[in-house]
C-alpha positions in Angstrom: -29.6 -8.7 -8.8 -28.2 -9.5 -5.4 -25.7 -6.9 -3.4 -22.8 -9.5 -4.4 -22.8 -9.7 -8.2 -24.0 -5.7 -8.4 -20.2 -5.6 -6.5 -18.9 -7.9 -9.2 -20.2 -6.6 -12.1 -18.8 -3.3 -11.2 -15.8 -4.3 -10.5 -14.7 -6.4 -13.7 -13.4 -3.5 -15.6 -10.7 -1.4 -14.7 -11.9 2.5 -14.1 -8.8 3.8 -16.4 -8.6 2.6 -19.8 -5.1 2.0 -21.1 -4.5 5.1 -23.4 -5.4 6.7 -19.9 -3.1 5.3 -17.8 -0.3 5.7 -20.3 -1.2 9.5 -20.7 -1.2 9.8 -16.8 2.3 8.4 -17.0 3.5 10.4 -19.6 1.9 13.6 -17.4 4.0 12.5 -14.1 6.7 12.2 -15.8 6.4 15.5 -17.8 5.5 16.8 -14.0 8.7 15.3 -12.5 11.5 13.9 -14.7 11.2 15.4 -18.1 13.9 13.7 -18.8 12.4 10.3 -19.2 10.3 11.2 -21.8 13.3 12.5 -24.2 15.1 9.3 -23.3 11.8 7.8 -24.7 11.3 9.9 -28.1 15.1 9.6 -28.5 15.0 5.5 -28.2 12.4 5.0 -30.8 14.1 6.9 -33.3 17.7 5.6 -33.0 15.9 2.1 -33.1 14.0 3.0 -36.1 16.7 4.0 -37.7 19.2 0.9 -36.8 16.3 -1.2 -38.5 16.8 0.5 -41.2 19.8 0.8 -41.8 19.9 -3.4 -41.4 17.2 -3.7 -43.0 19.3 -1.7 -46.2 22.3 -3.1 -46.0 22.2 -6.1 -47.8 20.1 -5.5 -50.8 22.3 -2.4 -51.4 25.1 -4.6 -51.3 23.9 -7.6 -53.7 22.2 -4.6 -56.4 25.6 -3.2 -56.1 27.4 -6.5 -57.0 24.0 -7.2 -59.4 25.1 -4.1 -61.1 28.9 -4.4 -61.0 30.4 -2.0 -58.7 33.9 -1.5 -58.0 34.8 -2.9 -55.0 35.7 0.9 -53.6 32.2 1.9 -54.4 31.2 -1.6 -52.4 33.1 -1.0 -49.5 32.4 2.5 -49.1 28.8 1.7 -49.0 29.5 -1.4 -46.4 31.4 1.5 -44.4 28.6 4.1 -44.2 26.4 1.6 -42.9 28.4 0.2 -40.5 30.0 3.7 -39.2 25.6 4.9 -39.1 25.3 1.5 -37.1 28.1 2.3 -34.8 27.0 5.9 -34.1 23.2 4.8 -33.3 24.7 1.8 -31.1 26.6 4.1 -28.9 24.0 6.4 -28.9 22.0 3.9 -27.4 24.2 2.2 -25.2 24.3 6.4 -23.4 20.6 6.2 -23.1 20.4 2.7 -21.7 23.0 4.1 -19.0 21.0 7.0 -18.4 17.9 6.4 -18.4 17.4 4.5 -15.3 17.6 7.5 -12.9 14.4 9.3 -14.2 12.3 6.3 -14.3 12.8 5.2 -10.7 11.9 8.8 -9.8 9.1 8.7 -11.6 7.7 5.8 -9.5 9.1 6.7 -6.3 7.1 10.3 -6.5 4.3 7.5 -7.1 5.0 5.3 -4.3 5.1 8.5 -2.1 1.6 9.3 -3.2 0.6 6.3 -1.7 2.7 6.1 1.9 0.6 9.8 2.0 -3.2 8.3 0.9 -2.3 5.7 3.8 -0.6 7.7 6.2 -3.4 10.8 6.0 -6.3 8.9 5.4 -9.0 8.5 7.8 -8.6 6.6 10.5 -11.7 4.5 10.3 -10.8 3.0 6.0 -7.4 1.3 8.4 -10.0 -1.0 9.8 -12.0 -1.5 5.9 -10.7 -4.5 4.3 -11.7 -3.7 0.9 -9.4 -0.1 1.5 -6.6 -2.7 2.8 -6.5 -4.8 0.1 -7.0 -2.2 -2.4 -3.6 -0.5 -1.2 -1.6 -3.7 -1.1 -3.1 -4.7 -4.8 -2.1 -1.1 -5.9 1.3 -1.2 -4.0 2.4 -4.4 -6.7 2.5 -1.6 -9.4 5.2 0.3 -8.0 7.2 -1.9 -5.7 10.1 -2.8 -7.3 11.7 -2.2 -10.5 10.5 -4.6 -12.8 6.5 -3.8 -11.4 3.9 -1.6 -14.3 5.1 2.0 -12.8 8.5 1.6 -13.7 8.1 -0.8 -17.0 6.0 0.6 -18.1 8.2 3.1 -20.0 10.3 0.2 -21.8 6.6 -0.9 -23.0 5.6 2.5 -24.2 9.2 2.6 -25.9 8.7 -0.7 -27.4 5.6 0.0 -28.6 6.6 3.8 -30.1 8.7 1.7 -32.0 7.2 -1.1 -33.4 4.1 1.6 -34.7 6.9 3.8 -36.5 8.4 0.3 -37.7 5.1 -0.8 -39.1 3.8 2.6 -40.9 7.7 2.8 -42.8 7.1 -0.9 -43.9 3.2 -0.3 -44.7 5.1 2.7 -47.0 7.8 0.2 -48.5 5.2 -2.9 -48.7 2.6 -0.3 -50.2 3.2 -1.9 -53.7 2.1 -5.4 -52.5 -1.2 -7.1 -52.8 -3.6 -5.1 -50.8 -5.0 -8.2 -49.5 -2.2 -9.0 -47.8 -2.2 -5.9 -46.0 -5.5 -6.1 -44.9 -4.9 -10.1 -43.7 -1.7 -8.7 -41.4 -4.3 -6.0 -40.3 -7.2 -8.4 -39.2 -5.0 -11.2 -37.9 -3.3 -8.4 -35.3 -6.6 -6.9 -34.5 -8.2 -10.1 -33.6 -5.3 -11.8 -31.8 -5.4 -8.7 -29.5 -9.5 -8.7 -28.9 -8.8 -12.2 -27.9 -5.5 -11.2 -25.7 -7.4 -8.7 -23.6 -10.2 -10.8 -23.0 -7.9 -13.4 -21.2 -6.5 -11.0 -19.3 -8.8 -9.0 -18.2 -9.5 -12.2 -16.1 -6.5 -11.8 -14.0 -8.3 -8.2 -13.4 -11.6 -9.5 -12.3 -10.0 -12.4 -9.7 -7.7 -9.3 -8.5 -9.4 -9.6 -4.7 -9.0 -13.0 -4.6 -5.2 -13.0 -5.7 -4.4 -9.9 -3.0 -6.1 -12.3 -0.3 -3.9 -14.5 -1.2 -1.1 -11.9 -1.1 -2.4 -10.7 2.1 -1.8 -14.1 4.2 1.1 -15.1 2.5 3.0 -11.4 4.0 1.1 -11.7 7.5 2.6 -15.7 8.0 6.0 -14.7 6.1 6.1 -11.4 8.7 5.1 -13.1 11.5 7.8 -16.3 11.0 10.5 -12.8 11.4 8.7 -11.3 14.2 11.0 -11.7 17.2 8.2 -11.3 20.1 6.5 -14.3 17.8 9.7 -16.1 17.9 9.7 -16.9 21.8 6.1 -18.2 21.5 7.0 -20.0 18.1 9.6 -21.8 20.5 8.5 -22.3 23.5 5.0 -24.2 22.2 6.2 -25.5 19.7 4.1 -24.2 16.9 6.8 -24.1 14.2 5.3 -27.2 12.2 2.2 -25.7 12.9 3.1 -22.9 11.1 5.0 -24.4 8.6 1.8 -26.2 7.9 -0.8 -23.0 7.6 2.2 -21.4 5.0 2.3 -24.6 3.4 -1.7 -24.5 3.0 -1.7 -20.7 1.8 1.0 -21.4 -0.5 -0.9 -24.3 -2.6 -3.8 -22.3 -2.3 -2.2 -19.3 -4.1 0.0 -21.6 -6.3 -3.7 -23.3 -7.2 -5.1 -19.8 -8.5 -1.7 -18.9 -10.4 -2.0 -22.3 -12.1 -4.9 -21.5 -13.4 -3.8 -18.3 -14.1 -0.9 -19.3 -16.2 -3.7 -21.8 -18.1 -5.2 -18.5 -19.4 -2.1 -16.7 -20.4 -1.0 -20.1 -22.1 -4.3 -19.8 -23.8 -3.3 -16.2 -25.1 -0.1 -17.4 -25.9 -1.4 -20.1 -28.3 -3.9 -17.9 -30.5 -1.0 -15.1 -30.9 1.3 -17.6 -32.4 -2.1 -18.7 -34.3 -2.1 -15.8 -36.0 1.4 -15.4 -36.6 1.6 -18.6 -38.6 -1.5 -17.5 -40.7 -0.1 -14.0 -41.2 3.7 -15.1 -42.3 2.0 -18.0 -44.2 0.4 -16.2 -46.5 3.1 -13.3 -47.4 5.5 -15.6 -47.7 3.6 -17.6 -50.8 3.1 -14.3 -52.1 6.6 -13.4 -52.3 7.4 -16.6 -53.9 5.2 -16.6 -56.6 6.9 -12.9 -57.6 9.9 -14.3 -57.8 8.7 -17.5 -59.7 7.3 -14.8 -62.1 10.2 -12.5 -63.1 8.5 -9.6 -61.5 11.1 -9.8 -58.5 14.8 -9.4 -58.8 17.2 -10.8 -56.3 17.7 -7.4 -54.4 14.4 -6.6 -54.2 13.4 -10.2 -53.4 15.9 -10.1 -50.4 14.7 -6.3 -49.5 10.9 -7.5 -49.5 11.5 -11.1 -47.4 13.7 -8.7 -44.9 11.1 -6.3 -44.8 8.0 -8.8 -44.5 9.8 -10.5 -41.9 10.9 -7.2 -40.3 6.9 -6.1 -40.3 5.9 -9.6 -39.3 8.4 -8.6 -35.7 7.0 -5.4 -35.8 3.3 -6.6 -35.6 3.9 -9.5 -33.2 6.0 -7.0 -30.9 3.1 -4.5 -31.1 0.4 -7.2 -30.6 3.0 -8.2 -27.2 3.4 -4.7 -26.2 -0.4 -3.8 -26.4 -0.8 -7.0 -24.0 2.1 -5.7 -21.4 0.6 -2.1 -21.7 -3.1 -3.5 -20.9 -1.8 -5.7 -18.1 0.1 -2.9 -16.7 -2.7 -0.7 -17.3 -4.8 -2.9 -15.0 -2.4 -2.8 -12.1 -2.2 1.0 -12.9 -5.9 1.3 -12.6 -5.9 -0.3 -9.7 -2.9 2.3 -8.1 -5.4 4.9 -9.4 -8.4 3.5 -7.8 -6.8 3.0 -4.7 -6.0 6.8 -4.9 -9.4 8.0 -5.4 -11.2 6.1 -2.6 -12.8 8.9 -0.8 -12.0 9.4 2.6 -14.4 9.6 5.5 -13.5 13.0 6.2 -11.1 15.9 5.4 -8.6 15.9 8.1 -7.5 19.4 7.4 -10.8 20.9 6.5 -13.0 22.9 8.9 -13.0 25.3 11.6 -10.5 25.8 14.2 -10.7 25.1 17.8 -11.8 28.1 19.5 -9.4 28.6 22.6 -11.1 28.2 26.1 -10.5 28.2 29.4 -11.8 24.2 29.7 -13.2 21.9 27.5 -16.1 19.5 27.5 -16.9 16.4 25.7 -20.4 15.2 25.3 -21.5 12.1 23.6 -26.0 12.0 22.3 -27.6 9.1 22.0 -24.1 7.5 20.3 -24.0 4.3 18.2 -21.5 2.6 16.0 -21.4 0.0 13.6 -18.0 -1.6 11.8 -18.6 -1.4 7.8 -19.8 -4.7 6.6 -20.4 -5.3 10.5 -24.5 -6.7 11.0 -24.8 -5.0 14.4 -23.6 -2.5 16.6 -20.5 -2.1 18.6 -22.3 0.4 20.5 -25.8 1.9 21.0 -27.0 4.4 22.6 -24.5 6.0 24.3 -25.1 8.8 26.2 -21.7 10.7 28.1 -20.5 13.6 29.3 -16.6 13.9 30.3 -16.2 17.1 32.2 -13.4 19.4 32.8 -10.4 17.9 35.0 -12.6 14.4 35.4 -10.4 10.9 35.9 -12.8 9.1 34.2 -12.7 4.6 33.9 -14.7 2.8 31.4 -14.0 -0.9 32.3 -15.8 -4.0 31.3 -15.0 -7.4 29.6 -13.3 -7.7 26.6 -15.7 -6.9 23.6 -17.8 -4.6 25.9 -17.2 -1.8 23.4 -14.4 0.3 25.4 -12.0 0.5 22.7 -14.4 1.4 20.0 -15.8 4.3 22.6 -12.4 5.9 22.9 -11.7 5.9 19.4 -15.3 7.7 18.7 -13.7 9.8 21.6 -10.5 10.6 20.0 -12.5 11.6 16.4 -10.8 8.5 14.6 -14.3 7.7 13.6 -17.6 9.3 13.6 -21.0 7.8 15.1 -23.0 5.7 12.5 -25.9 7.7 14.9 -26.1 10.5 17.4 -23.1 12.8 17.6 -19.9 14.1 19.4 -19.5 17.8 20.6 -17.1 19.6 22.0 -18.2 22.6 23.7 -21.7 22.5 22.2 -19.8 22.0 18.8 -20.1 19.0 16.7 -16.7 17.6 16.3 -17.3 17.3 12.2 -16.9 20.9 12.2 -13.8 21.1 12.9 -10.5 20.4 11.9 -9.9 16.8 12.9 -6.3 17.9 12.8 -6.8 20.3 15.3 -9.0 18.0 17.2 -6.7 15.4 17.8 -3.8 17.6 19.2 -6.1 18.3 21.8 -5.7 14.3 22.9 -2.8 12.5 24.4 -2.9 8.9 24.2 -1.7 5.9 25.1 -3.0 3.0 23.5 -2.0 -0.9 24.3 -0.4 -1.2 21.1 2.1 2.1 20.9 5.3 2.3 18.4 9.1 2.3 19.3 10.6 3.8 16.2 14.6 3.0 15.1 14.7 7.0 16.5 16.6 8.7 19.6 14.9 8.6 23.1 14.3 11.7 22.6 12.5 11.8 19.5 10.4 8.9 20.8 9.3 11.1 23.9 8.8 14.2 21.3 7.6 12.6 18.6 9.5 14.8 16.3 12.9 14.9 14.7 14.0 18.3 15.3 13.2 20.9 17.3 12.4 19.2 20.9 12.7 21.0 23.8 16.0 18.5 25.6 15.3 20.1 28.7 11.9 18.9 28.6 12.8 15.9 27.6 14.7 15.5 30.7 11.9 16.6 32.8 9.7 14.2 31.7 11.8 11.5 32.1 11.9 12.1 35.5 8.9 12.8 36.2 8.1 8.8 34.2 11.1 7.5 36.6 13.0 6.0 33.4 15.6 8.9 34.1 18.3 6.8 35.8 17.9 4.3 33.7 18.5 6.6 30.3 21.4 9.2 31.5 23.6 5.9 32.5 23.7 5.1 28.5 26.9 6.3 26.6 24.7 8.5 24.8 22.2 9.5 27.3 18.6 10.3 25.5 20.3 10.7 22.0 20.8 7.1 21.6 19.0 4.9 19.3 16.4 2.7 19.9 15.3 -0.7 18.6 18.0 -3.6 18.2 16.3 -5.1 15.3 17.6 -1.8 13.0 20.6 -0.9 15.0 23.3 -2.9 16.5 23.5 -0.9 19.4 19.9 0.0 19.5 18.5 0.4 23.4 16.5 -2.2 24.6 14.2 -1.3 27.4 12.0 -3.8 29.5 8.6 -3.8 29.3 7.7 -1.7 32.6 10.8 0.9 31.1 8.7 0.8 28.0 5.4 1.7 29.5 7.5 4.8 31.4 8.8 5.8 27.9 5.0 6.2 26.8 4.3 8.1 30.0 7.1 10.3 29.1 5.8 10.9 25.7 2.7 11.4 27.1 3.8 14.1 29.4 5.3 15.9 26.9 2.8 16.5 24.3 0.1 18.7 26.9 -3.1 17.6 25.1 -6.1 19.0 26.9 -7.5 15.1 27.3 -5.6 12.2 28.5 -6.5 8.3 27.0 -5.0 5.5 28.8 -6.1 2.7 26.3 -5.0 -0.5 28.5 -1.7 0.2 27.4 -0.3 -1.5 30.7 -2.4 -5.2 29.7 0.5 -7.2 29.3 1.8 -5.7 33.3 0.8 -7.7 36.5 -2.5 -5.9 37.9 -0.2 -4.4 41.0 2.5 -3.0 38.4 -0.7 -2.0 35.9 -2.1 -0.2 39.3 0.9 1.7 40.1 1.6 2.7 36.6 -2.4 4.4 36.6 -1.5 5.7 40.0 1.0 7.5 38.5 -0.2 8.7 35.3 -3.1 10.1 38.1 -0.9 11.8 40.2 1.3 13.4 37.0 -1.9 14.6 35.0 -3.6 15.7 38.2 -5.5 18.7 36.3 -6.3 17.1 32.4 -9.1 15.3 31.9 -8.9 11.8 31.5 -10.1 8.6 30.6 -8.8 5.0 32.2 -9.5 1.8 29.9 -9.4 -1.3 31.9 -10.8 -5.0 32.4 -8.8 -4.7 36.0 -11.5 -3.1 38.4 -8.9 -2.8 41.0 -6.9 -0.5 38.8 -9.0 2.5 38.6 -11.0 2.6 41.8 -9.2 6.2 42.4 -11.2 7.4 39.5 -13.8 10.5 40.1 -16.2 8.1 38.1 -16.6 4.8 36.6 -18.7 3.5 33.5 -18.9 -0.2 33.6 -20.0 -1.1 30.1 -21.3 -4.6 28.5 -22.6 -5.8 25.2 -21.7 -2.0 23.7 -23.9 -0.3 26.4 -23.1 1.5 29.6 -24.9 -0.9 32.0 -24.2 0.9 35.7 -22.5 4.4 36.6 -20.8 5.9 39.6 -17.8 6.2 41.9 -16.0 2.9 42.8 -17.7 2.5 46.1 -21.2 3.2 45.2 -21.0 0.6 42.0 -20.0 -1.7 45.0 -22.9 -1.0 47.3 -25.1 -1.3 43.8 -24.2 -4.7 44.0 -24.5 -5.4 40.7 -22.6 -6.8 37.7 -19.5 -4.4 38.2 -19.6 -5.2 42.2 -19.9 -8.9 41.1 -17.0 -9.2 38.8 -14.5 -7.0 41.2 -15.0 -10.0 43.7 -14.0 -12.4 41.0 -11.0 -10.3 40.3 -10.3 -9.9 43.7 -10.3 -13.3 44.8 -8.4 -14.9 41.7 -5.7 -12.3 42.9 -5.9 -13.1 47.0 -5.3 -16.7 45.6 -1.8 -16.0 44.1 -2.4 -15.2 40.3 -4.4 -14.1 37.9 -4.1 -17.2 35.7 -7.7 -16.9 35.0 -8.1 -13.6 34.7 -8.4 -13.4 30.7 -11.5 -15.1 31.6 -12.6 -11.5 33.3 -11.7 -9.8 30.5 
C-alpha cells in the first residue's frame, strides 16, 4: 500500500467517537459553566413533562364526557392542565433566556484553547500545511454560534429528550403487539447505520473541503487588503481576480453539490423508514378499534401516543445524525489539539549567564516537511562575540531558512546548533529566543500605542526608554509632534485617528523596537527590501553604529549594503559558496565579486529596475 492511501485509510474515521466528544463537552462545561448543564437536565424534564401533559389532555377530557362528568369536574380538569402547561411554558421561556450565556462561554474557553495551540506552538508546524489546514477545519467547530461547540448542547437537549420521551411511551405502548415494538426498533436502528455512513463522507473529503476554505479566505482577504488595493488598481487586475474567486467558488460550490446529493440520500431512507414504521402501527390501531377491544379515549390516547413516539424516534434518529456530524467537526477540534509539537517551548534548562556568547552551527542541513530536497546542506558557522556578520546571496540561496535555524524556530533535519558548546535543544527555547532581537522583512504594526509597539508589551514599559530609543531611531520628531505623543494609536484601518507612518518612519519604528529589547544577538532579516539600496544602506549603517557591541547578522541580496560588515558569507543553492571580508571576496574574484559589479552598474545607470533579477 502506497504512502497516499496508508494516509487515507487513517484518516477516514474520526479519532473521537461521538459518546466521546459529547462526554468531553459535558466535562468543559462541568469545568467552566456548570450552569449549562442544569439548564440542560432542567430542559428535558419540563419538555417531558409538557408532552405529557398534552399528550393527557384530551383523552381525559373525552373519558370524562364518555363517563358523564359534571361540567365543574370537566373544567377543573381542563384548568389543571392548562395552569401545569402555563407553569412549564414559563419555566421554559426563563431557561431559553438564560441559557445562552453559559454556552457561549463554554466555546469561547474552547476557542481560546486554540488561539493558545497556534500562538505557542512551534514555530516550524506554521510553515506545515497539513497543521494549517487542520486548525482552520477545527476553527469551523467553534466559530460562531450556530457551529458544533455551541449547538451542540441544543442537540444533546433534544436528544435527552426524545430518549426520556420514547422509554415513557415504550411504558404506555408496553401493552401493544410486541412486534410492533421491535419493527419501530429496527427501522430506527437501521435508518441511523445508513445516516452515518453518508456522513461520515463529508468526514473523509474534510481536506479537500478546508482547501477549498483555505482559498476562498486568502482571495476574500486579499480583495480587503488595502496595500493589495493600489496594485488591484493600478494594473488592473480586478477582473482578474474576480475571475480566480469566480473559479474557486464553482469549484467549492461543485464539491458541496455533491455533498448535498449525499445528505439528500440520507434524507430519503429516513423518511423511508418513517413511512414503514407509522404504516404499520397505524393498521394496528385500527383493527383494535374495528374490534371492540379499543374505546374512544384510549383510541385517541394510543393514536396520540403512537404518533408522539413516532416524533420521538424520528427526532432521536435526527439528533443522533447532528450529534455524529458535530462529533466529526469536534474530533477534528480535538485532533487539531493533539498534534504534537516539535518541541516544548518551556521545557529544558536555563541559559547559563555569561560574559559573551557564541553560536556555532556542525555540519547543518535542513529540509521543509514534504520538501524532496534540502534548503540547506552542510553548513558549517561560527558567529563570534560582537561580530557584524552578512549572509547575502540571491533569492532562494537559503538565507532566510539559515536565520531561522539561527533563531531556534526550527531545528536541523542534520547536524546541530550550540550555544556555548550546548546544543540549543537543551534548553528552554523560551529562554533562547529572548536572547535574539529581530527584524524580519515582514514585521507587525499592531492597533496598539507607539509605545507598546517599541515595547512590545501593554504595561509596564519603561516611557523613558521609550523616548531614548526613539531618538536614537530618528523617528523622535516625527512622534512628540502628535497630540498624543507615543501614546497614540496606531493603524488607520482599526482606528479613525490611528498614526500612519511612511515606510522609512516604519522601518525606524522596528529599529526602535529593536533597541529596546537588548537581546544578546541582533537579526536584520532584509527587513529594509522594499527601501531604495541607498536608504536600505543608511538604515544598516545605522542599526551598525547603534548595536556597535551585539553580535549580529545582516540579511541581504544588496552587496553594497553590508560591505562594513567584519565578515561576509555569500551563499548559493543552500550552501556557503565563498567567505571573507568585503574586499577580499572582491579580490577572490568570484561569484560574490561578479554579482557586486552587476549590482553596481545597474545602480551607476540610474535604477535598479532590474535588480530583482539579482536577487
Amino acid at each position: 500500500m502506497t504512502e497516499k492511501k496508508k494516509e487515507k485509510t487513517i484518516s477516514e474515521k474520526p479519532r473521537y467517537g461521538m459518546w466521546n466528544n459529547a462526554w468531553f463537552m459535558i466535562g468543559k462545561a462541568w469545568k467552566y459553566e456548570k450552569s449549562v448543564l442544569a439548564v440542560l437536565v432542567m430542559s428535558i424534564i419540563l419538555e417531558v413533562i409538557m408532552n405529557l401533559l398534552n399528550l393527557y389532555i384530551g383523552p381525559v377530557v373525552l373519558r370524562g364526557l364518555e363517563e358523564g362528568w359534571t361540567l365543574r369536574i370537566l373544567f377543573r380538569s381542563i384548568l389543571i392542565f392548562a395552569g401545569g402547561m402555563m407553569l412549564v411554558g414559563a419555566a421554559q421561556g426563563y431557561l431559553v433566556l438564560n441559557q445562552q450565556y453559559g454556552r457561549i462561554s463554554v466555546r469561547i474557553k474552547l476557542l481560546l484553547g486554540q488561539y493558545n495551540k497556534y500562538a505557542t506552538v512551534s514555530y516550524s508546524k506554521l510553515d506545515d500545511q497539513k497543521f494549517t489546514q487542520m486548525q482552520k477545519k477545527g476553527m469551523e467547530a467553534l466559530k460562531q454560534n450556530s457551529a458544533a461547540g455551541e449547538h451542540i448542547w441544543i442537540t444533546l437537549t433534544t436528544l435527552g429528550q426524545s430518549v426520556c420521551g420514547i422509554v415513557i411511551y415504550l411504558m404506555l405502548l408496553s401493552v401493544m403487539n410486541p412486534f410492533l415494538m421491535f419493527l419501530i426498533a429496527a427501522t430506527t436502528a437501521l435508518s441511523f447505520f445508513f445516516n452515518r455512513r453518508i456522513y461520515n463522507w463529508g468526514y473523509r473529503n474534510r481536506q479537500e473541503e478546508a482547501e477549498y476554505i483555505k482559498k476562498w479566505n486568502y482571495l476574500t482577504e486579499r480583495y480587503k487588503d488595502r496595500e493589495c488595493a493600489k496594485d488591484i488598481r493600478m494594473f488592473g487586475m480586478g477582473a482578474w481576480l474576480r475571475s480566480i474567486h469566480a473559479g474557486v467558488r464553482n469549484s467549492y460550490e461543485t464539491f458541496q453539490v455533491k455533498k448535498n446529493r449525499k445528505y439528500f440520500l440520507a434524507n430519503a431512507i429516513d423518511t423511508l423508514f418513517i413511512l414503514l414504521r407509522n404504516g404499520v402501527v397505524y393498521v394496528y390501531l385500527l383493527q383494535m378499534v374495528l374490534n371492540n377491544h379499543m374505546g374512544a379515549a384510549e383510541f385517541l390516547l394510543y393514536f396520540s401516543a403512537v404518533n408522539g413516539f413516532s416524533s420521538w424516534m424520528e427526532q432521536l434518529l435526527t439528533q443522533m445524525s447532528k450529534l455524529y456530524q458535530e462529533s466529526i467537526a469536534l474530533s477534528t477540534y480535538r485532533e487539531y489539539l493533539d498534534i504534537e509539537d516539535d518541541y516544548k517551548i518551556a521545557e529544558g534548562m536555563e541559559i547559563p549567564t555569561a560574559d559573551t556568547y557564541e553560536i556555532v552551527l556542525k555540519h547543518v542541513s535542513f529540509r521543509y516537511p514534504q520538501a524532496e530536497k534540502n534548503t540547506l546542506t552542510d553548513i558549517n558557522l561560527t558567529l563570534r562575540p560582537g561580530e557584524k556578520l552578512a549572509v547575502v546571496g540571491l533569492n532562494g540561496a537559503g538565507k532566510t531558512t539559515l536565520v531561522k535555524l539561527i533563531c531556534g524556530f526550527y531545528d536541523p533535519t542534520e547536524g546541530e546548533i550550540l550555544l556555548n558548546g550546548v546544543n540549543i535543544r537543551n534548553y528552554r527555547r523560551d529562554s533562547y529566543y529572548e536572547m535574539f532581537t529581530a527584524v524580519f522583512q515582514q514585521f507587525a504594526i499592531l492597533p496598539i500605542t507607539i509605545a507598546e509597539n517599541v515595547s512590545q508589551t501593554g504595561e509596564g514599559y519603561d516611557d523613558e526608554r521609550v523616548k531614548e530609543c526613539l531618538k536614537q531611531a530618528e523617528l523622535w520628531e516625527r512622534i512628540k509632534e502628535l497630540k498624543q505623543g507615543y501614546h497614540a494609536l496606531m493603524e488607520r484601518s482599526v482606528y479613525t485617528e490611528g498614526v500612519e507612518l511612511s515606510g522609512g518612519e516604519t522601518q525606524r519604528l522596528m529599529l526602535a523596537r529593536a533597541l529596546y529589547k537588548k537581546g544578546v544577538f541582533m537579526i536584520l532579516d532584509e527587513p529594509t527590501a522594499a527601501l531604495d539600496p541607498i536608504a536600505e544602506s543608511d538604515i544598516y549603517e545605522k542599526y551598525n553604529k547603534l548595536t556597535e557591541h551585539k553580535t549580529s547578522v545582516f540579511i541581504s541580496h544588496r552587496l553594497a549594503s553590508t560591505r562594513f560588515c567584519d565578515r561576509i558569507l555569500f551563499m548559493e543553492q543552500g550552501e556557503l559558496a565563498e567567505e571573507g571580508t568585503h574586499e577580499t571576496l572582491l579580490a577572490k574574484r568570484g561569484k560574490y565579486a561578479e554579482l557586486f559589479e552587476v549590482q553596481s552598474r545597474y545602480y551607476r545607470e540610474g535604477g535598479d529596475h532590474h535588480e530583482e533579477g539579482c536577487e
